[in-house]
C-alpha atoms as an extended CHARMM CRD file, in Angstrom:
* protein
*
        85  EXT
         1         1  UNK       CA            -21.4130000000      -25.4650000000       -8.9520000000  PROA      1               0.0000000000
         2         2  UNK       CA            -21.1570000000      -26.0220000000       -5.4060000000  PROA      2               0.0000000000
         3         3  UNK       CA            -18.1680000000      -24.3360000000       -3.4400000000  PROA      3               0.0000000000
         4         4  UNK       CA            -15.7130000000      -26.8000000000       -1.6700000000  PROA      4               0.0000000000
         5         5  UNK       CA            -13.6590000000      -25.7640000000        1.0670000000  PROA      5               0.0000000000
         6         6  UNK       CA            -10.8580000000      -27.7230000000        2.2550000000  PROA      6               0.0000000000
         7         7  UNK       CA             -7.6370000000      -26.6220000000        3.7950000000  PROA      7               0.0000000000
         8         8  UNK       CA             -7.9460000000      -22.6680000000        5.3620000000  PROA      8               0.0000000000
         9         9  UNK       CA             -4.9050000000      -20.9180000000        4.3530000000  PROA      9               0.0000000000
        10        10  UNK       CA             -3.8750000000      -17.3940000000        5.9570000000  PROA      10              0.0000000000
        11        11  UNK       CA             -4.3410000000      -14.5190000000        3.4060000000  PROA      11              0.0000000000
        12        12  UNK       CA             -0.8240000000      -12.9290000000        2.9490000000  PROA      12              0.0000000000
        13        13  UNK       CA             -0.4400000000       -9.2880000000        2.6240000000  PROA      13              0.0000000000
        14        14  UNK       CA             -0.2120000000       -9.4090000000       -1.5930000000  PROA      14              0.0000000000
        15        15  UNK       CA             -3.4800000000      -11.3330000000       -1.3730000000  PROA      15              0.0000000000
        16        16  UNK       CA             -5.3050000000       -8.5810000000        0.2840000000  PROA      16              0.0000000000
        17        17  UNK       CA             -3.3110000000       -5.4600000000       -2.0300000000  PROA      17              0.0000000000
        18        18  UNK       CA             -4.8200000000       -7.4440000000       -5.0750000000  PROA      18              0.0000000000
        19        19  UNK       CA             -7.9860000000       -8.1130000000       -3.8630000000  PROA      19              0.0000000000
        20        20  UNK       CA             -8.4090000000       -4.3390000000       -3.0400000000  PROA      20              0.0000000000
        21        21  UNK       CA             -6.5510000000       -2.7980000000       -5.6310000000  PROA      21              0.0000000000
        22        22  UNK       CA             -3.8190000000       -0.7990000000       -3.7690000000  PROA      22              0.0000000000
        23        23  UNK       CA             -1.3240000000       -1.0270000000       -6.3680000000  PROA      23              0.0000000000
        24        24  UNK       CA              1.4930000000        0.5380000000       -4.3340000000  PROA      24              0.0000000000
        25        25  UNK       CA              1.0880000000       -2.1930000000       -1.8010000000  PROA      25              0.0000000000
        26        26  UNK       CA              1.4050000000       -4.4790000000       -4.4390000000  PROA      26              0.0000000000
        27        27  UNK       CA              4.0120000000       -3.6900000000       -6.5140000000  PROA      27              0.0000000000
        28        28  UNK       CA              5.9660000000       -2.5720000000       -3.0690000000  PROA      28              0.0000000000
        29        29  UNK       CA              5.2820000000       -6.2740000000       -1.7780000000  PROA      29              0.0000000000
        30        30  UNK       CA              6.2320000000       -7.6620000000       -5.3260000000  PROA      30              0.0000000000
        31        31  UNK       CA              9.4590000000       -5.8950000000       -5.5660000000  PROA      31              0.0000000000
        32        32  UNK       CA             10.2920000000       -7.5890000000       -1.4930000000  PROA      32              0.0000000000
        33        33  UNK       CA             10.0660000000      -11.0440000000       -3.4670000000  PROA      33              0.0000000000
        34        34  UNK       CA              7.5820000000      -12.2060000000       -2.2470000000  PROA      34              0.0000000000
        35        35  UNK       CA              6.0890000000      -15.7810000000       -2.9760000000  PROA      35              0.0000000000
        36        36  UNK       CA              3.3100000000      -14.9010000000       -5.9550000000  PROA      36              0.0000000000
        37        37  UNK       CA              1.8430000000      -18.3300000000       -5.6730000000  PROA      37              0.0000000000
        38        38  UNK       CA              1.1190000000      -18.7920000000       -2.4750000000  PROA      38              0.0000000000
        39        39  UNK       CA             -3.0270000000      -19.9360000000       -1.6990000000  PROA      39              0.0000000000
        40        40  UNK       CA             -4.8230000000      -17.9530000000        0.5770000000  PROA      40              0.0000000000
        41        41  UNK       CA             -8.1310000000      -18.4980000000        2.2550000000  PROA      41              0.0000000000
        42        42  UNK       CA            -10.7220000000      -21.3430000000        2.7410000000  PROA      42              0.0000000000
        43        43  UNK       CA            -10.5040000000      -22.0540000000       -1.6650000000  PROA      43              0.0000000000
        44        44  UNK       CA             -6.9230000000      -22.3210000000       -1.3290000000  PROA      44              0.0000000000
        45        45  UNK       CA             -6.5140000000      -18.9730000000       -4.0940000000  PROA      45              0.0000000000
        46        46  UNK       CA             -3.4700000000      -17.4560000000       -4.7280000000  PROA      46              0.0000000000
        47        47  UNK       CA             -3.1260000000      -13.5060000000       -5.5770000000  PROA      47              0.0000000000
        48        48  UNK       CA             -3.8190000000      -14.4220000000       -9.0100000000  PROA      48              0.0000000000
        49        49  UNK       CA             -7.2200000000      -14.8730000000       -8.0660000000  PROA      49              0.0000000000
        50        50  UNK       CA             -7.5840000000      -12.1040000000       -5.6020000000  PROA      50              0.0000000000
        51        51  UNK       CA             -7.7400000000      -10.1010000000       -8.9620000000  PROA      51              0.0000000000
        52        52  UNK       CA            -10.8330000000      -10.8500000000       -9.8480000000  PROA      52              0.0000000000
        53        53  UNK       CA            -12.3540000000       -7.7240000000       -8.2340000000  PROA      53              0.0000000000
        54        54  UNK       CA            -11.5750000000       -6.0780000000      -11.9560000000  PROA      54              0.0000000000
        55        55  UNK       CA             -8.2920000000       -4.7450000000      -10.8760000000  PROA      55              0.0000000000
        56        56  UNK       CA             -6.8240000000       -4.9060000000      -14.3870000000  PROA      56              0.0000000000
        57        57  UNK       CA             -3.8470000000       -3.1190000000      -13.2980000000  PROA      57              0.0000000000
        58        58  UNK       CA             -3.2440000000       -5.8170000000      -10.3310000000  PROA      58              0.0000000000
        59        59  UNK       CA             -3.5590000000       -8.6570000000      -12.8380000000  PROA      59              0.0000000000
        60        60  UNK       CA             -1.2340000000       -6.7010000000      -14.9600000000  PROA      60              0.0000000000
        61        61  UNK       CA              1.7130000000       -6.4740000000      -12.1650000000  PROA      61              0.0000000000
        62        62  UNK       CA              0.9810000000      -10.0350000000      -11.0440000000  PROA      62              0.0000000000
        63        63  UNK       CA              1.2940000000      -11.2230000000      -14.6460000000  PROA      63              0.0000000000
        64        64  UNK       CA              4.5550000000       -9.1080000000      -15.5560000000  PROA      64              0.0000000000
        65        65  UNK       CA              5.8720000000       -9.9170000000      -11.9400000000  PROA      65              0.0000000000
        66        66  UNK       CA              5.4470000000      -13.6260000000      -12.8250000000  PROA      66              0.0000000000
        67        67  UNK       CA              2.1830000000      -15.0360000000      -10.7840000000  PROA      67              0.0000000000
        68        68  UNK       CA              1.5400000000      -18.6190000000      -12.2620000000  PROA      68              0.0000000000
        69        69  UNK       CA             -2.2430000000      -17.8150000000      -13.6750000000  PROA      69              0.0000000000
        70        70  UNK       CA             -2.5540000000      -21.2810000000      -14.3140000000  PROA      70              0.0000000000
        71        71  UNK       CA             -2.9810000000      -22.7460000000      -10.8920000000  PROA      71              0.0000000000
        72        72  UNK       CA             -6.4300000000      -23.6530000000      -10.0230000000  PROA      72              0.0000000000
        73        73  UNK       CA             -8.7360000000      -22.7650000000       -6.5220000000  PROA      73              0.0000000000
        74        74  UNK       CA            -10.0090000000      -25.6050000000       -4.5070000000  PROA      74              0.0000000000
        75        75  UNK       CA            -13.0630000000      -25.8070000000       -7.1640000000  PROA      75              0.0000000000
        76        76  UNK       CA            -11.2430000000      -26.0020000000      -10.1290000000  PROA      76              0.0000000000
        77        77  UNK       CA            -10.9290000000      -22.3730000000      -11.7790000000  PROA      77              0.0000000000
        78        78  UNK       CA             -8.1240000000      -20.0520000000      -12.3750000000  PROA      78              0.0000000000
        79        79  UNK       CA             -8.0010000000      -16.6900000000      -11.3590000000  PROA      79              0.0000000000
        80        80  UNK       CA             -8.8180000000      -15.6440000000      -15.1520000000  PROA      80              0.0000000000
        81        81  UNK       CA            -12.1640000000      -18.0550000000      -14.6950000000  PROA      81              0.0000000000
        82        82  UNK       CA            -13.2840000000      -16.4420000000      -11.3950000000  PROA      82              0.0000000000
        83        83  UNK       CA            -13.9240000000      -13.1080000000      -13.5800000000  PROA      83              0.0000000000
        84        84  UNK       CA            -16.5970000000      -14.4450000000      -15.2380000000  PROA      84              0.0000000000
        85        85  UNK       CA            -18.6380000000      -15.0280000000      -12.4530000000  PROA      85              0.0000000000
């Protein structure tokens, strides 16, 4: 499948705590209110999909916290899809 990029997006402080598993940071961030849904980057993820680094306790917070896990990256898959790869 070829990658599209559209739209860059800053990555926001949750985006980089889930995609490196500091779990602190996270639930820290989480507990400020921050927005869960936001996209980040040049795929237009959201911190959902930062998770796909196998940081089952991330995906845990973001899914108790609230994170929509159904919202799709620029190419079509959900955070959940991006695991498999």
């Amino acid at each position: 499948m070829a990658q599209v990029a559209q739209k860059w997006h800053a990555p926001t402080p949750l985006y980089y705590a889930a995609s490196y598993g500091l779990y602190h940071t996270a639930k820290s961030l989480i507990t400020s209110g921050v927005d869960l849904n936001v996209r980040a980057g040049r795929y237009g993820v959201t911190d959902f999909h930062a998770y796909w680094r196998q940081r089952t306790q991330i995906r845990r917070l973001l899914v108790e916290a609230g994170a929509d896990t159904t919202i799709r990256d620029y190419n079509g898959r959900t955070g959940s899809q991006l695991v498999q790869y």
